[in-house]
C-alpha positions in Angstrom: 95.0 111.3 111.7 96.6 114.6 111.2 95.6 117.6 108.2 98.8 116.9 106.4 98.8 112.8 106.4 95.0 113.0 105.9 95.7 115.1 102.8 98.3 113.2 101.2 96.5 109.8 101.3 93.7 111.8 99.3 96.1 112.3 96.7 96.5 108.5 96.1 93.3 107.4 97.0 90.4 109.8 96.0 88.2 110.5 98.2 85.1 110.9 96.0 85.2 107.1 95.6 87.5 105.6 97.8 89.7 104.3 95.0 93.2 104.7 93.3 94.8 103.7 90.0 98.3 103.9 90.7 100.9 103.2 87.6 103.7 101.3 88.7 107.0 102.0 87.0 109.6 101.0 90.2 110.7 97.6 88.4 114.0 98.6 87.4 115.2 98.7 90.5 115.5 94.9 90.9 115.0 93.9 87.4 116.9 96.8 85.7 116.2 98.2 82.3 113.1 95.2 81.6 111.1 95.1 78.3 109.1 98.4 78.1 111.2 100.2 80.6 114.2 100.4 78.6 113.6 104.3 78.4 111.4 105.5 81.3 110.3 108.7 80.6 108.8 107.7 76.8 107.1 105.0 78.9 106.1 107.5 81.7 105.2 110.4 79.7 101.7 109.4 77.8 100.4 107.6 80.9 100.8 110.8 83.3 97.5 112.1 82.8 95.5 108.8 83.7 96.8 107.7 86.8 96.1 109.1 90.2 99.9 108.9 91.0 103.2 107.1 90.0 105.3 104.8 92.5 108.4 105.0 91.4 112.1 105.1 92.7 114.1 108.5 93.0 116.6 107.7 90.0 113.7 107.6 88.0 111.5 110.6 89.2 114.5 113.0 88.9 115.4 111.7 85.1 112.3 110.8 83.5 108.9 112.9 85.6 108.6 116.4 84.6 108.5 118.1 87.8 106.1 120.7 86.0 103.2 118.0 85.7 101.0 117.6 89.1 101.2 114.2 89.2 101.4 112.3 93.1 104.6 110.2 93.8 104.7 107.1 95.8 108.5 106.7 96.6 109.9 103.4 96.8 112.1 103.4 99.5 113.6 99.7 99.8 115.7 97.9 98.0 119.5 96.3 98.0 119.0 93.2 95.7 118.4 92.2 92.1 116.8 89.3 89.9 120.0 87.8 89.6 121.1 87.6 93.4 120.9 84.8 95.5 118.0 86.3 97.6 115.1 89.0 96.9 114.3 89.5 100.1 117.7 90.9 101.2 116.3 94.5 101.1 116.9 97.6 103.3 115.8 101.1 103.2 118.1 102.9 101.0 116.2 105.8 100.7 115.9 108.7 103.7 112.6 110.4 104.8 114.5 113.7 104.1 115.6 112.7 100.3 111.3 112.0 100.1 110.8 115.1 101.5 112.8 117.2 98.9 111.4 115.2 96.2 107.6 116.6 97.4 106.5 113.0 97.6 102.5 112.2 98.1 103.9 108.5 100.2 106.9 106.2 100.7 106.7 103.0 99.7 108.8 99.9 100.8 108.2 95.8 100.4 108.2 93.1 103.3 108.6 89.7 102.9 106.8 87.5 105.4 108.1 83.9 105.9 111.2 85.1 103.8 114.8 84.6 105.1 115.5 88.4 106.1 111.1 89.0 107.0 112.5 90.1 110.3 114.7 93.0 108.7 112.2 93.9 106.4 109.3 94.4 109.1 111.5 96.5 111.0 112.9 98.2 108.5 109.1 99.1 107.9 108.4 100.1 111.8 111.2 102.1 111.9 109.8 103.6 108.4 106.6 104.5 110.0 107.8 106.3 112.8 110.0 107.8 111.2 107.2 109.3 108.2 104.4 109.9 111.1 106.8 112.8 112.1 106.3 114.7 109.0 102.5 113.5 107.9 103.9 111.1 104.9 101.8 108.1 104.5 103.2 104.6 104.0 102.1 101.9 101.5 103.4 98.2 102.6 103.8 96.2 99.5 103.6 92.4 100.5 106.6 91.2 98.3 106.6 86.8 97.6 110.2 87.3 95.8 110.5 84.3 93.2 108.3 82.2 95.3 104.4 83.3 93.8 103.2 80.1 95.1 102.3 81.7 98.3 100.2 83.8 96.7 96.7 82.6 98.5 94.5 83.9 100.9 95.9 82.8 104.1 99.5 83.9 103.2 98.1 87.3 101.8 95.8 87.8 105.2 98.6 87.6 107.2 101.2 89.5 105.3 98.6 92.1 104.9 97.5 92.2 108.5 100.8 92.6 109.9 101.6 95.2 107.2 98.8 97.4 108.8 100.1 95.9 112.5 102.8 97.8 112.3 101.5 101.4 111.2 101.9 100.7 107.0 98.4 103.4 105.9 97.8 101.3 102.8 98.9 98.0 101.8 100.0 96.8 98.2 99.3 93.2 97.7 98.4 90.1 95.0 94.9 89.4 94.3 93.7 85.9 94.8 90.6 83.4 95.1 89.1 84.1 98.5 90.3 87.8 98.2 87.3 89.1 100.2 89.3 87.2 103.3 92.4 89.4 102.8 90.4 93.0 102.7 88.4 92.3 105.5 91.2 91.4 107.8 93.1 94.1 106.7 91.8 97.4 108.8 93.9 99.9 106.0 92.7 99.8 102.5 94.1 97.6 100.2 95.5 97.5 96.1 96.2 95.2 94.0 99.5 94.8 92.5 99.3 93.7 88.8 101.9 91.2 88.7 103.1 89.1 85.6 101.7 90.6 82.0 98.1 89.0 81.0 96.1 89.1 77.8 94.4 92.9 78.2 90.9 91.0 78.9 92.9 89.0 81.4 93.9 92.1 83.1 90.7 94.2 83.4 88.9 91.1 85.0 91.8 90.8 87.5 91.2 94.6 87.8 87.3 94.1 88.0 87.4 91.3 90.4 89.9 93.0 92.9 87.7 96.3 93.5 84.5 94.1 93.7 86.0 91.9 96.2 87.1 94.8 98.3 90.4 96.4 97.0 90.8 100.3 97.0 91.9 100.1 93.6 95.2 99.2 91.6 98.5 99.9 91.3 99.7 97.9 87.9 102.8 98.0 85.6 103.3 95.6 83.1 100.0 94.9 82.2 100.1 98.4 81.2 103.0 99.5 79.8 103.8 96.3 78.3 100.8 96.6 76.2 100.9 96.9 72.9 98.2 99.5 73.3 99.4 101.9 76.9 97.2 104.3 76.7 93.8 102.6 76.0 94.8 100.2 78.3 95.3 102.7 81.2 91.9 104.0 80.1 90.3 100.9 80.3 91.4 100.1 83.9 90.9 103.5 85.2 87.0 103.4 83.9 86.9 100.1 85.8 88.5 101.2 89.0 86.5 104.7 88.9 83.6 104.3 86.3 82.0 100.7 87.9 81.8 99.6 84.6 82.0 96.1 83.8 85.0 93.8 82.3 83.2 93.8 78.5 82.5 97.8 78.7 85.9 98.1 79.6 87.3 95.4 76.9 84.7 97.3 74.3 86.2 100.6 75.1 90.1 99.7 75.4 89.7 98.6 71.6 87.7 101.4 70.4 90.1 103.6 71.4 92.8 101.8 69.9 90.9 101.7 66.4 90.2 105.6 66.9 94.1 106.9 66.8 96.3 103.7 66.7 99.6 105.7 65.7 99.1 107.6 69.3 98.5 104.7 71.8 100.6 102.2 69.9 103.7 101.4 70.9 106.3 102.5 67.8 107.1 99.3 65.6 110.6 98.6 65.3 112.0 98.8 61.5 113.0 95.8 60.5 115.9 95.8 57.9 116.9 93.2 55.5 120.3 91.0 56.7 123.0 92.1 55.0 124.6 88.6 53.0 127.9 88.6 55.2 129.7 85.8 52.7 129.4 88.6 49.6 131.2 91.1 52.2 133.8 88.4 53.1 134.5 87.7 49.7 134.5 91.5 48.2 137.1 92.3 51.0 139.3 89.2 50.1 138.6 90.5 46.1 140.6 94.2 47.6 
């Protein structure tokens, strides 16, 4: 492994532990403007300074990142479909190595979908990624994408996808947690994080969190169970102590509502104000009255 690759891993994972809280925020571009993510960069901003880096798309790290802040970028790379299509799997890299490369990216990131209808384009796709990022030290992170179907989330399905993942050059490999999960890190010879998938009850989450990195994973790379939190920031907080402090899923559930109690207006998310309905027949009749 050369300087330059060796060196940009290190900014995703740290190498004083050997783990990585990544913030996810690349769901628009299937899912489009989803609850949370309406407005990216009020989302983004608050959250910068407790992850280890962002994976996001280019749309979104141009408009809403403030190229100022020293924050590592995991590009997404793939993509072609959305929620609504007929198939999620139909991706393709639609972003170049060059683009990445301009953007000062820490790693590209693209999805496979083993067993899928187009897994043969996506694994190429992802070979021909690697080859093509190898020639300029940028590391890549496989994400093992299930589409719609999160029934294949178990062991044996996640081994595999995983393994070939790291077959075919991927550095680090994005996945599902599962039971059994120690199966799918030791089979997998690149270190592996744990995607966050659906939004849980904040306890919910830091145990996933918890059980992940003591089954193995390198650490995280969550989204919604973030963002979509009523409370971001302690929530980041929380998961990040877990992921880098060892602590425990209570210490972390004990400190992710302290620090909501301690400044509320700050790590809340803003309340909507609700307004009273105006009484549409009294309209209807006033205007008739002129």
């Amino acid at each position: 492994m050369d300087w330059g690759l060796q060196n940009r891993i290190s900014r995703i994972i740290k190498p004083n532990d050997g783990k990585s809280v990544m913030l996810a925020v690349d769901h628009g571009y299937f899912l489009g403007p989803t609850e949370s993510l309406e407005q990216p960069k009020k989302t983004i901003q608050p959250l910068l300074k407790y992850c280890d880096s962002l994976m996001l798309t280019r749309g979104i790290l141009r408009t809403s990142v403030d190229p100022r802040f020293p924050v590592p970028v995991v590009l997404r790379m793939s993509g072609g479909s959305s929620i609504i299509g007929q198939d999620l799997s139909n991706e393709k890299i639609i972003t170049s190595v060059k683009d990445a490369i301009r953007l000062n990216v820490s790693g590209l990131a693209m999805s496979i979908f083993v067993g899928a209808k187009n897994e043969h384009n996506t694994l190429v796709s992802l070979g021909h990624l690697v080859n093509e990022a190898e020639e300029y030290g940028l590391p890549v992170l496989a994400v093992t994408a299930v589409g719609k179907e999160l029934e294949k989330r178990d062991a044996r399905y996640l081994s595999l996808s995983c393994r070939i993942a790291a077959e075919f050059g991927a550095h680090i490999v994005k996945t599902y947690y599962c039971d059994d999960f120690e199966k799918v890190v030791d089979s997998c010879p690149v270190p592996v994080i744990i995607a966050g998938g659906p939004k849980l009850e904040e306890h919910a989450a830091l145990e996933l969190a918890h059980n992940a990195v003591n089954a193995g994973a390198a650490g995280v790379d969550m989204g919604r169970n973030i963002w979509q939190s009523a409370y971001p920031v302690p929530m980041i907080r929380a998961v990040r102590a877990i992921v880098h402090g060892n602590v425990n899923v209570n210490e972390a559930y004990d400190l992710f509502k302290r620090l909501c109690k301690e400044n509320p207006s700050k790590n809340n998310k803003p309340k909507p104000q609700t307004q009273k309905p105006k009484n549409k027949s009294k309209n209807i009749k006033q205007k008739k009255k002129k």
